[in-house]
C-alpha positions as CSV (number, residue, x, y, z in Angstrom):
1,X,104.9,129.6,87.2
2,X,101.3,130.9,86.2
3,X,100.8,134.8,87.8
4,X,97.0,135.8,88.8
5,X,96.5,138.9,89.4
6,X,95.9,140.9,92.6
7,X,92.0,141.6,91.4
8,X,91.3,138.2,90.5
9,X,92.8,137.0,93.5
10,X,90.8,139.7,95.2
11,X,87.7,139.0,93.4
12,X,88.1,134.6,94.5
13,X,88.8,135.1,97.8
14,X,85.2,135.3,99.3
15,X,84.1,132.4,97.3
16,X,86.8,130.6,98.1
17,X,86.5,131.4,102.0
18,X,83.0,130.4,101.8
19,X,83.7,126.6,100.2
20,X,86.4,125.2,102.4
21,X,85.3,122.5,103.8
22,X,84.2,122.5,107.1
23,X,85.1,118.9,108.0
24,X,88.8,119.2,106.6
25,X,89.5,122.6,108.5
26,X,87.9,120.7,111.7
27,X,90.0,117.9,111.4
28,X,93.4,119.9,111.0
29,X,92.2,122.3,114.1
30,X,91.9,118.8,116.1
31,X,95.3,117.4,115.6
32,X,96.3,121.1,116.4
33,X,94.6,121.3,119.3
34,X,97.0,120.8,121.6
35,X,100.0,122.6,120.7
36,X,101.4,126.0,121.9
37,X,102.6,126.9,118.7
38,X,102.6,126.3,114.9
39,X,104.7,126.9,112.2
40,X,103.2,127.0,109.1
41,X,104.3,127.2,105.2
42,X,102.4,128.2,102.7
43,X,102.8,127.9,99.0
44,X,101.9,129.9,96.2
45,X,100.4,132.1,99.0
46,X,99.8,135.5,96.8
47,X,98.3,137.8,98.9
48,X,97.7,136.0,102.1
49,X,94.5,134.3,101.4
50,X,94.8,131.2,103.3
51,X,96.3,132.8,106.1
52,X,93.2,135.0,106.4
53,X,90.9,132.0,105.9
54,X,92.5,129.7,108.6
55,X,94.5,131.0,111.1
56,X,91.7,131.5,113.6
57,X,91.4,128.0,113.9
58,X,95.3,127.2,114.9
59,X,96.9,127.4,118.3
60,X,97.2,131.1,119.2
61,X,101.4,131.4,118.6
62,X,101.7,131.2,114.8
63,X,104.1,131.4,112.6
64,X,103.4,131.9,109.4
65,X,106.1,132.2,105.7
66,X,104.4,133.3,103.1
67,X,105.9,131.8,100.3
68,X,105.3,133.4,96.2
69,X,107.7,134.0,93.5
70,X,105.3,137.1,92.5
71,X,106.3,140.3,94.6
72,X,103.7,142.4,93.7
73,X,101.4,140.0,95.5
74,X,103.4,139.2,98.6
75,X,103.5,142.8,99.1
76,X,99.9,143.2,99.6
77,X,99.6,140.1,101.7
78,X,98.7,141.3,105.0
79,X,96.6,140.0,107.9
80,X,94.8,141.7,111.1
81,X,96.4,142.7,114.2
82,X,96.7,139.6,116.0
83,X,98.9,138.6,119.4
84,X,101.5,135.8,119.0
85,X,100.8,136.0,115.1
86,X,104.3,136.2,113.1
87,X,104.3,136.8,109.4
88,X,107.0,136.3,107.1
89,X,107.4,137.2,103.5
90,X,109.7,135.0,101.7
91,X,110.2,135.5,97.5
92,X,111.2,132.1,96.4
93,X,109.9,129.8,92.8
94,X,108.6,126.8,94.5
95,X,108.0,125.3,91.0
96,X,112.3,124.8,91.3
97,X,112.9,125.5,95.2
98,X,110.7,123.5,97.0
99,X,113.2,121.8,98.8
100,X,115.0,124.7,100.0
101,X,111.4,126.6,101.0
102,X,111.2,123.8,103.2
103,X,114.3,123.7,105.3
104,X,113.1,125.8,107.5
105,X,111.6,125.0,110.8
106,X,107.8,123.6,109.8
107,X,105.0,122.1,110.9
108,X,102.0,122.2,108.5
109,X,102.4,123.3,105.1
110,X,99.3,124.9,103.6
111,X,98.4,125.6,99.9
112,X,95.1,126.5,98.0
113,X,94.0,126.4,94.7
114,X,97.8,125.5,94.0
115,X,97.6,121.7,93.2
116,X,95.7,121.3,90.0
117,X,98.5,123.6,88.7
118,X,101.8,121.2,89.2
119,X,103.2,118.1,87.6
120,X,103.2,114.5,88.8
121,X,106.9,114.9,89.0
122,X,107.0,118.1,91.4
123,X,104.1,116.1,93.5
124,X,106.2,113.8,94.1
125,X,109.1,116.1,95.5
126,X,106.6,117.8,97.3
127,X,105.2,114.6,99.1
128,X,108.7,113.2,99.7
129,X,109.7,116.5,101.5
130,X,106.8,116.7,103.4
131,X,106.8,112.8,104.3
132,X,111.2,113.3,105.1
133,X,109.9,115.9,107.5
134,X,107.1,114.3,109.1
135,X,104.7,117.4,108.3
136,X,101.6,117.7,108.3
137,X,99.8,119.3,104.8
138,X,96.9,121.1,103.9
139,X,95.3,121.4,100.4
140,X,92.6,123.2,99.6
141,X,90.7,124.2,96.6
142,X,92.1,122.1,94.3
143,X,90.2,122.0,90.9
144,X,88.5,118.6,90.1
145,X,87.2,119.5,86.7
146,X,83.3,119.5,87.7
147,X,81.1,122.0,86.7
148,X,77.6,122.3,86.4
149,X,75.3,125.4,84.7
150,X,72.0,126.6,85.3
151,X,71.0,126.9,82.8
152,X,72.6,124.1,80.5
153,X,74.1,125.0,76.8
154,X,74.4,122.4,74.8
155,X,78.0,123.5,74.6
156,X,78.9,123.5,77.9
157,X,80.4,120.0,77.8
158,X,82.5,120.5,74.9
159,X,83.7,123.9,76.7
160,X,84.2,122.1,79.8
161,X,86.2,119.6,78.3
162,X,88.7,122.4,76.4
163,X,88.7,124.1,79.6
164,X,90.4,120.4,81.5
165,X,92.6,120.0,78.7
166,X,93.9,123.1,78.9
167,X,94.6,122.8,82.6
168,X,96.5,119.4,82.0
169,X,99.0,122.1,80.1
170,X,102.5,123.4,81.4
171,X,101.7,126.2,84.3
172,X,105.2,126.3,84.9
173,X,106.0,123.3,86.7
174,X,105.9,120.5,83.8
175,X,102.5,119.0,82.8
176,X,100.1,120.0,84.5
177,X,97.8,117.1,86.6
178,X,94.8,119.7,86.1
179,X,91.4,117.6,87.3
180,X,93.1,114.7,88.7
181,X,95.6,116.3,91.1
182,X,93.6,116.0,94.2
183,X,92.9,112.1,94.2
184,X,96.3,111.9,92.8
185,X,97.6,113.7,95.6
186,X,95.2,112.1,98.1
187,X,96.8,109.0,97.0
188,X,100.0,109.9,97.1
189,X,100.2,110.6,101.2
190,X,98.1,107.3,101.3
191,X,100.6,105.6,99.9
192,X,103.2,107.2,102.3
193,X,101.2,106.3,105.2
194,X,99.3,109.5,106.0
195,X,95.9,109.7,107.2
196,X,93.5,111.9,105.0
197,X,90.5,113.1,105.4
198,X,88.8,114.9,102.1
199,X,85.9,117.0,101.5
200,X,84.0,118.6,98.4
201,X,84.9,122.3,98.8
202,X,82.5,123.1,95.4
203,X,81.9,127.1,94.5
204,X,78.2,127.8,94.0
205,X,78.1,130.4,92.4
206,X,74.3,132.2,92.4
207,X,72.5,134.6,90.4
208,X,73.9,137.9,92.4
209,X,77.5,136.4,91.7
210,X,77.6,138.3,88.5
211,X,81.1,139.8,88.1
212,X,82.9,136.2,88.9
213,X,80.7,134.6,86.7
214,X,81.6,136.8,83.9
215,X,85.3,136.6,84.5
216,X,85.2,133.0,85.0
217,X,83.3,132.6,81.8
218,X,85.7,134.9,80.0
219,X,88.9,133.4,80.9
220,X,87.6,129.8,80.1
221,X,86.3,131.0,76.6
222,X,89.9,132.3,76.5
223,X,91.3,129.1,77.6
224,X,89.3,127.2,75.1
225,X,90.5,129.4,72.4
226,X,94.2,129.0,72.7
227,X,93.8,125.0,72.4
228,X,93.1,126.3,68.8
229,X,90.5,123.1,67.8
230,X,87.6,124.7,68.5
231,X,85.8,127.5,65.7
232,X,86.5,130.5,68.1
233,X,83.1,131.7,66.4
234,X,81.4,128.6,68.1
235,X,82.9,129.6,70.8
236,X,82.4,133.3,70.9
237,X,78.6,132.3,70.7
238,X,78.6,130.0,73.7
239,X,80.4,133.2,75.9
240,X,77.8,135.1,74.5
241,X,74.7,132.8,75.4
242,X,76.3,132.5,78.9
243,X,77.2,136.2,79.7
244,X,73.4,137.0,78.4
245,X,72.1,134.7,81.3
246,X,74.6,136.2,83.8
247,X,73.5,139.7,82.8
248,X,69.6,138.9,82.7
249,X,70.2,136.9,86.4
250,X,69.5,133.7,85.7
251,X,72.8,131.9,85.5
252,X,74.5,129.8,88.3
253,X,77.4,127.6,88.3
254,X,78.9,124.9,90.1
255,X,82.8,124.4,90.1
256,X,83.7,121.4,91.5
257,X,87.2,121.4,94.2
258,X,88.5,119.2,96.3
259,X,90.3,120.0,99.8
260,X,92.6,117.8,101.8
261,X,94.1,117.5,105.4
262,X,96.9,114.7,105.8
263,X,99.6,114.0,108.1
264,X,101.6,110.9,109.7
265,X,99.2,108.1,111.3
266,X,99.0,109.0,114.8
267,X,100.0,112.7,114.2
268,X,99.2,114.6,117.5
């Protein structure tokens, strides 16, 4: 399975915070509503990220597994101080345990920025696990292969397009779905029977944004390259036109995610 490390993680997590969507975290807090308790799941948690994003908006009793197969993040997940909170670290490779992560007592399982990463195949284990159970899922920040620039290179599509091929690679779980794992995820609880609702959950990333930018830039110049048909000279150009308008302040970009709440019709 593909490791991120802690300062990129680090460095995301604001951005990613900021462009959850509202409408999907409202409709998951609804169906919570009225619960004492909740025990959540979440994969490919690193260091706590989406427990720190969420977990104010579920039922005050929580229980929360933290599930990663990279130790050196799980050991700096960590969350505030909070009464009826319960956090559990648990080591595990989802990309070949999923099934035994979940026999565990579960109600929602939660993942970000996870989905665009796995193979049809383990989607499908995934969804039959979740659907066996009768859980309820929550999937945020799942790549959908837009992006926009301010302002445009006449590049930037080529680089965009290396940049989706290269996520449709092997992250460790078989061929990657890259762009189309969200609506073929969507699809797949619809076709179970779920009720989803889905929102954009875009990054905008603005002039003042500088270090992301850069690193974003960097590792999808890197990306590009290791496809090996591109000129890595063409491509060392286009990096350096773009890093020139990060560094002079006039460079935004728009990457395009998806998020999406599901769970059995009638769920309550």
């Amino acid at each position: 399975m593909t490791r991120f490390s802690a300062d990129w993680l680090a460095l995301r997590e604001p951005y990613d915070a900021r462009a959850r969507n509202p409408d999907v975290l409202a409709a998951l807090a609804a169906v919570l509503a009225d619960r004492g308790s909740v025990a959540i799941v979440d994969l490919a948690s690193g260091a706590g990220a989406t427990l720190r994003a969420i977990a104010s908006r579920l039922p005050g009793r929580q229980r929360w597994r933290l599930v990663d197969h990279d130790l050196e993040l799980l050991a700096r997940a960590s969350s505030a101080p909070a009464a009826g909170r319960e956090v559990v670290i648990s080591p595990a490779d989802i990309a070949h345990e999923i099934e035994a992560v979940l026999e565990v007592p579960v109600d929602l399982v939660t993942a970000s920025a996870l989905l665009d990463l796995v193979s049809a195949d383990w989607l499908d284990r995934l969804a039959r696990e979740i659907f066996e159970r009768r859980l309820l899922v929550y999937a945020a920040l799942t790549y959908d292969g837009r992006v926009m620039f301010d302002p445009a290179d006449p590049f930037d599509a080529e680089m965009i397009a290396a940049v989706n091929r290269h996520q449709r690679g092997d992250k460790g779980f078989g061929p990657a779905l890259g762009p189309n794992a969200g609506e073929a995820a969507i699809a797949r609880f619809e076709t179970l029977g779920y009720a989803v609702v889905q929102g954009a959950s875009d990054w905008v990333l603005g002039r003042q944004d500088v270090e992301i930018q850069g690193d974003l830039l960097t590792g999808w110049a890197a990306a590009a390259n290791e496809l090996g048909d591109r000129d890595p000279a063409e491509i060392s150009r286009w990096l350096k036109r773009r890093l020139d308008h990060v560094g002079s302040g006039c460079s935004s970009i728009s990457v395009g995610h998806i998020d999406f709440f599901a769970g059995p019709t009638g769920a309550r």
